[in-house]
N, C-alpha and C positions, 0 to 999 in steps of 0.2 A: 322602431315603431312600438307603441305600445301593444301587451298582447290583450288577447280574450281565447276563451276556454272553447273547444271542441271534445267533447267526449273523452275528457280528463286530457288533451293535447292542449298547451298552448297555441295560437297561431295568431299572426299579425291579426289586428283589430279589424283592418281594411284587407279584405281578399280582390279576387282579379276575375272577372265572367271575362271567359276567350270568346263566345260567342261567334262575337264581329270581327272576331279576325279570318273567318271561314267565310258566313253568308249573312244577310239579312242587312246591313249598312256598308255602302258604298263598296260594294263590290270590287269595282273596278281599281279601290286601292290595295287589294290585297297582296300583301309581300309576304311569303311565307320565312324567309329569313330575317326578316324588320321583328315581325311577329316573336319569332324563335327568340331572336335577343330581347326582347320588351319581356317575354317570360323569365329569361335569364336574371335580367338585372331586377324582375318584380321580385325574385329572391333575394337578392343583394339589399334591395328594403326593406325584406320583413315581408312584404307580401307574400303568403305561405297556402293562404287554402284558396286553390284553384281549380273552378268549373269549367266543365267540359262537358259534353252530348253527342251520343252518336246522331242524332238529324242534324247536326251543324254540320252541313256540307256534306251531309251522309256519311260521315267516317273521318270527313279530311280533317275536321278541328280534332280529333282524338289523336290520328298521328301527328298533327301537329306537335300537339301539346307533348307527347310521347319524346319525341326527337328532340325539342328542348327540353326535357327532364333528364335526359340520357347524363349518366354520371350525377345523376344531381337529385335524383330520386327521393331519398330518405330527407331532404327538406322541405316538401312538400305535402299536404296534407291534400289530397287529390279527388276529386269526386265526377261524375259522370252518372248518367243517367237508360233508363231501359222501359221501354214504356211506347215510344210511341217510333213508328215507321215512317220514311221517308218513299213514298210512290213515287215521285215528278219532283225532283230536285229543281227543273225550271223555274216550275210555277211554285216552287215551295208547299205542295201536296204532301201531307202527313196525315196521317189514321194510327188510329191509339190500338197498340196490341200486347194484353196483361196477358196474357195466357201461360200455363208455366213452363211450355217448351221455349215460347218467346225468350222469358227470363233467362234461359239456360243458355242457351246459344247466342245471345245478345250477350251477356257477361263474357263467351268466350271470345265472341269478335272484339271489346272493348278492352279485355286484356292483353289480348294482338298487337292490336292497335296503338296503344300506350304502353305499348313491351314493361309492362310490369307485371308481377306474380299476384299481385293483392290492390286491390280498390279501396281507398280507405273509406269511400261513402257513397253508396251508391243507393241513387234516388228512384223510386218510380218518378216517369216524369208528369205522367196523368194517368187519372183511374180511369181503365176502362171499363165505362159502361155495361160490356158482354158477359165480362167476366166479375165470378167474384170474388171482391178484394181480399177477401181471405185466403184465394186460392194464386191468386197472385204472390201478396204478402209472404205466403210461406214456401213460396218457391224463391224468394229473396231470402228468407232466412235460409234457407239449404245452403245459400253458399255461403253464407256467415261459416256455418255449421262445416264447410268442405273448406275453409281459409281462402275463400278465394278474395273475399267483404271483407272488411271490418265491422261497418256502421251502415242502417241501414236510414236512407231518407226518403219526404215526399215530396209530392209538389205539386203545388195548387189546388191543396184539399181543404174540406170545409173539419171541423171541430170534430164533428162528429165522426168522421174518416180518418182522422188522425188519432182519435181514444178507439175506433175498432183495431186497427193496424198496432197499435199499443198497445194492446190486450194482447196480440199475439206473439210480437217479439219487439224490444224496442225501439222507439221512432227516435234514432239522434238529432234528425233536422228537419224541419220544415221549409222550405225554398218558396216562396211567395214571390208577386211584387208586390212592394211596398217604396214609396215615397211620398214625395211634397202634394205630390195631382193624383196619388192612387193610396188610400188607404184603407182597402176594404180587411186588410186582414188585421187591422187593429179595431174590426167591428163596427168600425164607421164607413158605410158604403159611401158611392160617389166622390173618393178624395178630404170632405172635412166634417165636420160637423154640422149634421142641417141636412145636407146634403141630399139629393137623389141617386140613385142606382146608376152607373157607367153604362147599363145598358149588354153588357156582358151578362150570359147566362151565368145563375146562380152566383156573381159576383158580389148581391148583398146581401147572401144570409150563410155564409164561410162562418161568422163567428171571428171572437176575440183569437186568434190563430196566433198573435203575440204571445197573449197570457197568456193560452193552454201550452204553448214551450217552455215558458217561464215555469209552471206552475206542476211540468213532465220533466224538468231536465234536460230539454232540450234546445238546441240552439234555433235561432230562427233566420233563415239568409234571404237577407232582401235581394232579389235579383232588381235590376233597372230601376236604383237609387238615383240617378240623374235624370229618370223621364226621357230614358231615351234620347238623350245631349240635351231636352228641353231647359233644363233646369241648371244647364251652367250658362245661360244666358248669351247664349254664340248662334243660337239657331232661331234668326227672326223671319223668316221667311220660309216658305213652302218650295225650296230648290233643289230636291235629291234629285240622283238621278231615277234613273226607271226602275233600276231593279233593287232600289231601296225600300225594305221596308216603311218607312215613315211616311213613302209616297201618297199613300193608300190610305194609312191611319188615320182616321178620323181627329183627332186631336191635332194634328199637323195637317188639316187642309185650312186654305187662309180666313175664313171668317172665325174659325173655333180659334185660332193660332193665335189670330188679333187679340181677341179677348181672353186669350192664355197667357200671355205677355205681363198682367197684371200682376200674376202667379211669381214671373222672372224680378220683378221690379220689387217686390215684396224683400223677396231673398238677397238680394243686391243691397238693399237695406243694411240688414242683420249684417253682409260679410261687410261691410264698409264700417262697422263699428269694430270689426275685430284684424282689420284687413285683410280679408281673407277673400278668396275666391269662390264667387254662387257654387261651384260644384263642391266644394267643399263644405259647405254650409249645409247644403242638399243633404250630404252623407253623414255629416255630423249629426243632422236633425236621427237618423237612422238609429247611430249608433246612441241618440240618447232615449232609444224607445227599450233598452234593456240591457243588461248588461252578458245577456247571451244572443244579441243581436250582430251579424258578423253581416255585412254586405257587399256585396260582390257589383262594383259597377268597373264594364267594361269597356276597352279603350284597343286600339293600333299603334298609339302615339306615347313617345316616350314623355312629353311634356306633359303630358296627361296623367299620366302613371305615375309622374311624379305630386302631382299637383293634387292627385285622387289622396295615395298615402297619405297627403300632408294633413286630411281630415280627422286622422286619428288623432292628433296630439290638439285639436281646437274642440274647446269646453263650450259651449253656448251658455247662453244665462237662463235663470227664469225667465226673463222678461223676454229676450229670443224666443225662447221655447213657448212660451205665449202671442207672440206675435207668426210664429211661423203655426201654431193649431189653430190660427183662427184665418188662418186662408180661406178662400173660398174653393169650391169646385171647381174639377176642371171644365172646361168645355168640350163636350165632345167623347165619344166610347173609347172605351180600352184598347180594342182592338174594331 
């Protein structure tokens, strides 16, 4: 696989969000030894920088991800996040908590957790409001400072939270979404150009969040490069079960989905001239928004993981690249 740069690290171009191998899509398949070997062999391709979060299943995707690193550690470039709390795992209830005892004692359960000595990036995962970010911020650098960090990242902040935090000790990454129906952090709200606001607080006025990584040295990692399966053109219909995510999401209920579709047919397009497959095309589009652009779309399925990788080695043209910026918006809010 081709590489790209993390914080003077090589790593595969395409990384791997474990996510869903915890909670949030189709629960009901989850294999944790399916999962374990899909991390295994995402080494085996190059797939190298791989996210992880203590709310994904409150803990379980960290040992997860841990169990399958076991022996296998030093080829991974590994990141996890601290920031926000899991109340009601049922109902998927989180509340954001910066505070710098949080910081301290969240880092020690996730190194538990993933039986490793050192985090090589570890993210706020939302700024809490309570708290401020400076006091947060440098209770993440402490453990830069005590070797427990390497790199310190955000997620889901606007420009201007991103150059405070960067004042005080370096931002390696910025973790967004970003894709085909969501691109507010390329400064364009609502998905394309033209566009209205997804309706998501503060969702369009983040800021060029691309360029200021580009322009800080920092990488930028699209999380939900596929829209959520939307955009690998397999999801025509509003069928999850109940305790999926997408149930709920506005963009996947069926009048917004119908006319999301148009979105899919677009893209299908573009891979049919290079024969490629929409999710690959999806991520390609990604990786051609910078060249410290790493995205992480994640999967359960080995076909998938295969077929994600294969976006790194597919070039799109100008005239792709023109045809997929001039999408229209999605239908329907972010969340």
């Amino acid at each position: 696989m081709r590489k790209r740069e993390f914080a003077g690290t090589p790593v595969g171009a395409v990384g791997l969000g474990c996510m869903g191998m915890s909670w949030a899509y189709a629960e009901s398949e989850r294999d944790d030894d399916a999962s374990a070997a899909l991390i295994r062999e995402a080494l085996d391709l190059g797939v190298t920088f791989l996210d992880t979060a203590q709310p994904y299943g409150d803990g379980h995707n960290e040992t997860l991800v841990g169990r399958a690193l076991a022996g296998r550690r030093d080829e991974a470039v590994l990141a996890t996040k601290t920031g926000l709390v899991v109340e009601d795992l049922a109902s998927r209830r989180i509340v954001r908590r910066g505070t710098p005892e949080h910081v301290a004692s969240s880092a020690e359960d996730s190194l538990r957790r993933l039986g490793t000595d050192v985090i090589d990036l570890y993210y706020l995962h939302r700024v809490d409001p309570e708290v401020p970010l400076a006091d947060t911020w440098g209770a993440m650098a402490e453990l830069v400072a005590a070797g427990k960090v390497r790199h310190l990242g955000l997620s889901e902040v606007t420009v201007a939270q991103a150059a405070e935090a960067h004042a005080i000790h370096p931002v390696a990454a910025v973790q967004s979404e970003l894709s085909l129906w969501t691109r507010d952090a390329l400064g364009v709200p609502g998905g394309a150009a033209g566009g209205a606001s997804d309706g998501v607080a503060g969702a369009g006025d983040a800021g060029d969040v691309v360029g200021w990584c580009a322009a800080n040295g920092a990488a930028f990692v699209p999380f939900s490069p596929l829209g959520r399966g939307f955009l690998t053109g397999t999801v025509t219909a509003a069928d999850f079960e109940e305790t999926d995510f997408r149930a709920a999401n506005p963009r996947f209920q069926e009048e917004a989905l119908r006319a999301n579709l148009r979105i899919v047919d677009a893209v299908r397009e573009v891979a049919a001239r290079h024969g490629a497959t929409p999710a690959q095309v999806a991520i390609a589009w990604t990786l051609a928004q910078g060249d410290h652009v790493i995205p992480i779309p994640g999967t359960k399925k080995t076909r998938y993981l295969r077929d994600n990788a294969g976006a790194a080695g597919l070039d799109l043209t100008a005239a792709d690249l023109a045809d997929l910026d001039a999408l229209p918006s999605a239908v329907g809010g972010r969340y």
